[in-house]
VEXKE-311385 format. One record per residue (C-alpha): residue in three letters; x, y, z. Coordinates in steps of 0.2 Angstrom, whole numbers, padded with zeros to 4 digits, always signed. Example, Ala and Ser with C-alpha at 12.3 -4.5 7.8 and 13.67 -1.06 7.14 Angstrom:
residues 2
ALA+0062-0022+0039;SER+0068-0005+0036;
***
This chain:
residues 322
UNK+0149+0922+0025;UNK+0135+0911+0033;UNK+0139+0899+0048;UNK+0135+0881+0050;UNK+0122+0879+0066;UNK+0135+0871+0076;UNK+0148+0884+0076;UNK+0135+0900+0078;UNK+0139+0899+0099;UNK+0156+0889+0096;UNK+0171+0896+0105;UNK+0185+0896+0092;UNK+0204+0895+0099;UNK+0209+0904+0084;UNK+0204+0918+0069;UNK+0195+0902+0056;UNK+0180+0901+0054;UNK+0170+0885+0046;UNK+0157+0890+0030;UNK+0142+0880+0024;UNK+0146+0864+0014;UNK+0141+0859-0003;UNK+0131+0843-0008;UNK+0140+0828-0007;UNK+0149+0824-0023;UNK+0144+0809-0033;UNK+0156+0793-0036;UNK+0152+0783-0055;UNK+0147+0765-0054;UNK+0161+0761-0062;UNK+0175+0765-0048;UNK+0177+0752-0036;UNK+0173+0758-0019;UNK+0181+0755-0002;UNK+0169+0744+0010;UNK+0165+0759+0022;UNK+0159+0769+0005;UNK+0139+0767+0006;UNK+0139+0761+0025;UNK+0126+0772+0031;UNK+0141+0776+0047;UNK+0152+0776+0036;UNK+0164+0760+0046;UNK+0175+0749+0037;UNK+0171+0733+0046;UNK+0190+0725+0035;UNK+0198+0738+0045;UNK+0187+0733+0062;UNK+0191+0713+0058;UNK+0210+0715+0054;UNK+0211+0725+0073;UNK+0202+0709+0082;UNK+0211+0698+0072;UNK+0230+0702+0066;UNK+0244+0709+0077;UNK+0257+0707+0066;UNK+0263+0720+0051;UNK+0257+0715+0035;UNK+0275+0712+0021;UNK+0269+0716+0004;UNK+0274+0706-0008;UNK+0282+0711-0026;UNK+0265+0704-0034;UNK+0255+0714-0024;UNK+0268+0730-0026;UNK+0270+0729-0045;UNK+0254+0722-0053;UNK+0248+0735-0064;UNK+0234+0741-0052;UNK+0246+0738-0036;UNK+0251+0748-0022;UNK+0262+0756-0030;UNK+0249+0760-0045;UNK+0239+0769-0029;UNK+0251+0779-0023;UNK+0255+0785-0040;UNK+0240+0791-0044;UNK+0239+0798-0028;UNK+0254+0809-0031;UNK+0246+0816-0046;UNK+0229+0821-0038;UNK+0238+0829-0026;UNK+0249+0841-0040;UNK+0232+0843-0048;UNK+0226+0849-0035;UNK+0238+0860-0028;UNK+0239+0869-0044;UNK+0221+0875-0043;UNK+0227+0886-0024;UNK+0228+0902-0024;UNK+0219+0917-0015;UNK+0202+0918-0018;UNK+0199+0901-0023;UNK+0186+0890-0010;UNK+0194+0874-0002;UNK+0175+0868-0010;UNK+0183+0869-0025;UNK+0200+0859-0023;UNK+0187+0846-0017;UNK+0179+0847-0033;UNK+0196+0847-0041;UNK+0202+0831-0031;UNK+0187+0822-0033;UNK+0186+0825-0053;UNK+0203+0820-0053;UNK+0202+0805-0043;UNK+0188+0799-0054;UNK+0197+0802-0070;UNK+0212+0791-0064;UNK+0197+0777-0060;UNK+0201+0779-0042;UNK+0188+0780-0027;UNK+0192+0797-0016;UNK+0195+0791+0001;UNK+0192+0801+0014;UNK+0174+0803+0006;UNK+0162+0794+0019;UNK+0176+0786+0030;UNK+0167+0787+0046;UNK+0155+0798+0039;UNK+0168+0812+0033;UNK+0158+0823+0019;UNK+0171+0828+0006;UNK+0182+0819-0003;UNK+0201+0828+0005;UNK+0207+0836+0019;UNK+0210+0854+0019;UNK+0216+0862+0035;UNK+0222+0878+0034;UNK+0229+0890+0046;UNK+0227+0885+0064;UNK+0220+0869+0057;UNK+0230+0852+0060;UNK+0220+0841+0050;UNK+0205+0833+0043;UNK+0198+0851+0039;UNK+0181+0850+0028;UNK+0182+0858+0012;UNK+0168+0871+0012;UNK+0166+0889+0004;UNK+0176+0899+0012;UNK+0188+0906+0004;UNK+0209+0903+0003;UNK+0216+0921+0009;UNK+0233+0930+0004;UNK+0245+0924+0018;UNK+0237+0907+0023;UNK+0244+0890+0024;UNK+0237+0875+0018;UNK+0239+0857+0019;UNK+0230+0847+0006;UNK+0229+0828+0011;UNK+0224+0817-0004;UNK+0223+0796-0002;UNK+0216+0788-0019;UNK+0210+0768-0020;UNK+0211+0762-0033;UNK+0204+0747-0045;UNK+0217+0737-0037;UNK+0209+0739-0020;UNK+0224+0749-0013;UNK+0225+0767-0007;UNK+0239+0778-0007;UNK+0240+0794+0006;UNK+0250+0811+0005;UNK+0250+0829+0010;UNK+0259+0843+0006;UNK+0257+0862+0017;UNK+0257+0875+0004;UNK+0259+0893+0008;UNK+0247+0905-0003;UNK+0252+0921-0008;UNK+0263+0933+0006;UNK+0266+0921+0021;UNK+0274+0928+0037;UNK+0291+0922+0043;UNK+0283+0911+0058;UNK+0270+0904+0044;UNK+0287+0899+0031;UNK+0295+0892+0046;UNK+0282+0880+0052;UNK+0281+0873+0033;UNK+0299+0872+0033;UNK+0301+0862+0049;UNK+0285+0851+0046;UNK+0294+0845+0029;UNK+0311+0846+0037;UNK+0304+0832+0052;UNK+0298+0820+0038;UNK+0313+0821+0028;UNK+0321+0816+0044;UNK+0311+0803+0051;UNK+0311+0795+0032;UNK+0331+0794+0034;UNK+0327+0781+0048;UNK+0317+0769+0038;UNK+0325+0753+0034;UNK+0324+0736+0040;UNK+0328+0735+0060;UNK+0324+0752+0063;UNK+0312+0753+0079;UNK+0295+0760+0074;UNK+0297+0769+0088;UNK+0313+0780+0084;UNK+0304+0790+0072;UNK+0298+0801+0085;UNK+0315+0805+0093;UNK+0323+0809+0075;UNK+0306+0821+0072;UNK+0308+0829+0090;UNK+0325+0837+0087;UNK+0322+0844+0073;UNK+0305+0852+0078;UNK+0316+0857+0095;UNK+0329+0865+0086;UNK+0317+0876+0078;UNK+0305+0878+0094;UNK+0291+0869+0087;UNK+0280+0857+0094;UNK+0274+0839+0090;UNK+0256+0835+0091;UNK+0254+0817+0101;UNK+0236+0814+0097;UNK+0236+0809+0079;UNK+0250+0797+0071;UNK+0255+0789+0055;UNK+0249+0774+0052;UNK+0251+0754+0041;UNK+0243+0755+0023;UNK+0239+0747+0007;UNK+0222+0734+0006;UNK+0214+0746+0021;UNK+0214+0765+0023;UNK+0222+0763+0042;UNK+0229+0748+0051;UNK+0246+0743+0061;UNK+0257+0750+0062;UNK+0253+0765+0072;UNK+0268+0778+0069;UNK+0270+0790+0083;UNK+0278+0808+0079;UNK+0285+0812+0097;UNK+0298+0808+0107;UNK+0299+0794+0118;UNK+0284+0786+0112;UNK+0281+0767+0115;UNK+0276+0762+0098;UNK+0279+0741+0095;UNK+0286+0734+0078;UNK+0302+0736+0070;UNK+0305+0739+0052;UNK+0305+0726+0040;UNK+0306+0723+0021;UNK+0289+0725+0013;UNK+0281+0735+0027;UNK+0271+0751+0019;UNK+0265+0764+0030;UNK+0263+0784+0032;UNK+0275+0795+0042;UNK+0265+0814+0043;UNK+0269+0822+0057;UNK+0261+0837+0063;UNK+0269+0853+0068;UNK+0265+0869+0077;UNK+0271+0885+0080;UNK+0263+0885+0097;UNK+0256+0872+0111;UNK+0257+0854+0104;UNK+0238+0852+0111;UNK+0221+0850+0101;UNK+0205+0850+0101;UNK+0190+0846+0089;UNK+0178+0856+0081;UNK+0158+0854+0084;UNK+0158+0845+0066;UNK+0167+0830+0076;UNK+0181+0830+0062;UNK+0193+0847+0062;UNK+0207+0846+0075;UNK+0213+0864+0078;UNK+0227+0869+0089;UNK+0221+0876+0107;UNK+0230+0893+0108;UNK+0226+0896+0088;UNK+0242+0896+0082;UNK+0246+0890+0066;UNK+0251+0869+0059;UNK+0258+0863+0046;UNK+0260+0846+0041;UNK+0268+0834+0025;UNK+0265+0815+0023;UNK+0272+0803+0011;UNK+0268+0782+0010;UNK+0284+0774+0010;UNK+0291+0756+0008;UNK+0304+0748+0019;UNK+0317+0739+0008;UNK+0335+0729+0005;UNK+0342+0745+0005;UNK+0332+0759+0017;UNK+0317+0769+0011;UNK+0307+0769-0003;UNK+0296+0785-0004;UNK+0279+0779-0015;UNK+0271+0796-0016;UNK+0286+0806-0021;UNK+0286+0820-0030;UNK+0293+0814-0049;UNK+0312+0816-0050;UNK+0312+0817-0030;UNK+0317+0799-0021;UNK+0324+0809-0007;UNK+0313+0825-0001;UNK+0323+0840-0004;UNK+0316+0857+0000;UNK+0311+0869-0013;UNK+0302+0884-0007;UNK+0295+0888-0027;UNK+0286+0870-0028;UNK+0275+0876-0010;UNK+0271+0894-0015;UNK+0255+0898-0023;
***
């Protein structure tokens, strides 16, 4: 399998290695594309203008929830890429592939594929597999008997929202340390997502997320967080996953934001690739990670990107295994 030039003298804190990347996939004229979409760098100058000029937590009105290509419309489809896609792993399959997959699907459902050209970023999901914490490029390697794989999906659709989820799936005959890093990455969102309801402290995520990742000596990487969503791709509020962070803002009804923390069987540190974009954990063990866009209400938590049938998460190995 040939290497890209950067990583020919790269020293790799794990077993993964990158493979060469297919073109860059093709959006119709006819899907409305996020601002950042054809900037030659990539940079969505809504998002760069709402952080010099707003310091306060957007609320989301029912209008703007409801409307037949609202928020909530987003993170629907958004849901069902992500099934599409995850139906098409299994061993022997590329991660080029599901990006084929995601994209084809996101474009059927008229939506724009976001993670395609944010900043630059080359494909149109996130596939980080193994030692891989996030923002992995889809490429053609090959998905192995025993990995892990987390499949990050966000769709914008002609409403101008996006909706953002991932799901770790474990391929074939994982190892026990591999099943338990899935289990207790899902197990830390279903926790922190218990907390969310108005006059929770933004900040209190991080504790609920800790024990549990504790109990099952894991740790919680710090350097990525989850994050406000909806008209832009990322803004406030800033979601930390660990303990005793100083995250402002508390909860209040009509906030929509992510909550994905990642997990790992090993040191919580990280470090990036030479393609600028995969974070990778620095001893080489493995991560795993699930994300859902949720909605503060009246009453608590409203999880947009559920699985159908599933307000709250409930684990069940068979809807993971490939």
């Amino acid at each position: 399998m040939s290497l890209p030039e950067w990583a020919k003298h790269y020293e790799f804190s794990g077993p993964l290695r990158p493979a060469l990347l297919s073109p860059k996939r093709m959006v119709p004229p006819n899907i409305r594309k996020p601002d950042y979409a054809d900037h030659p760098l990539g940079v969505s100058d809504s998002e760069q203008r709402d952080k010099r000029n707003h310091n306060s937590i957007r609320i989301y009105t029912a209008d703007e929830l409801d409307g037949e290509l609202g928020l909530r419309h987003a993170c629907r489809m958004g849901r069902e890429v992500l099934d599409v896609a995850g139906r098409a792993l299994r061993p022997g399959v590329t991660t080029d592939e599901i990006d084929r997959v995601v994209h084809e699907a996101a474009i059927e459902r008229e939506c724009y594929p976001s993670p395609l050209n944010y900043y630059n970023f080359p494909k149109s999901v996130c596939t980080s597999i193994n030692e891989v914490i996030c923002h992995g490029i889809p490429d053609y390697r090959e998905i192995q008997n025993g990995d892990i794989v987390n499949i990050d999906v966000t769709t914008y659709n002609l409403g101008g929202y996006h909706g953002d989820l991932n799901e770790t799936f474990c391929v074939g005959e994982v190892d026990a340390e591999g099943q338990k890093v899935v289990r207790t990455a899902f197990e830390c969102l279903a926790a922190s997502l218990a907390l969310v309801r108005p006059g929770t402290l933004y900040r209190d995520l991080g504790t609920a997320i800790h024990k549990v990742a504790q109990k099952n000596q894991c740790s919680i990487v710090r350097t990525y967080c989850g994050h406000g969503i909806g008209s832009l791709f990322h803004t406030i509020p800033n979601v930390p996953h660990y303990h005793k962070n100083k995250a402002k803002g508390t909860m209040k009804v009509g906030h929509v934001f992510t909550v994905e923390p990642m997990i790992n069987l090993g040191k919580s540190g990280d470090v990036t690739w030479g393609d600028n974009w995969t974070a990778v954990t620095t001893d080489g063990k493995r991560s795993a990670q699930f994300e859902h866009t949720v909605l503060v209400t009246e009453n608590g938590c409203e999880i947009l990107t559920a699985r159908d049938n599933e307000p709250v998460m409930t684990w069940n190995e068979e809807l993971i295994s490939r």
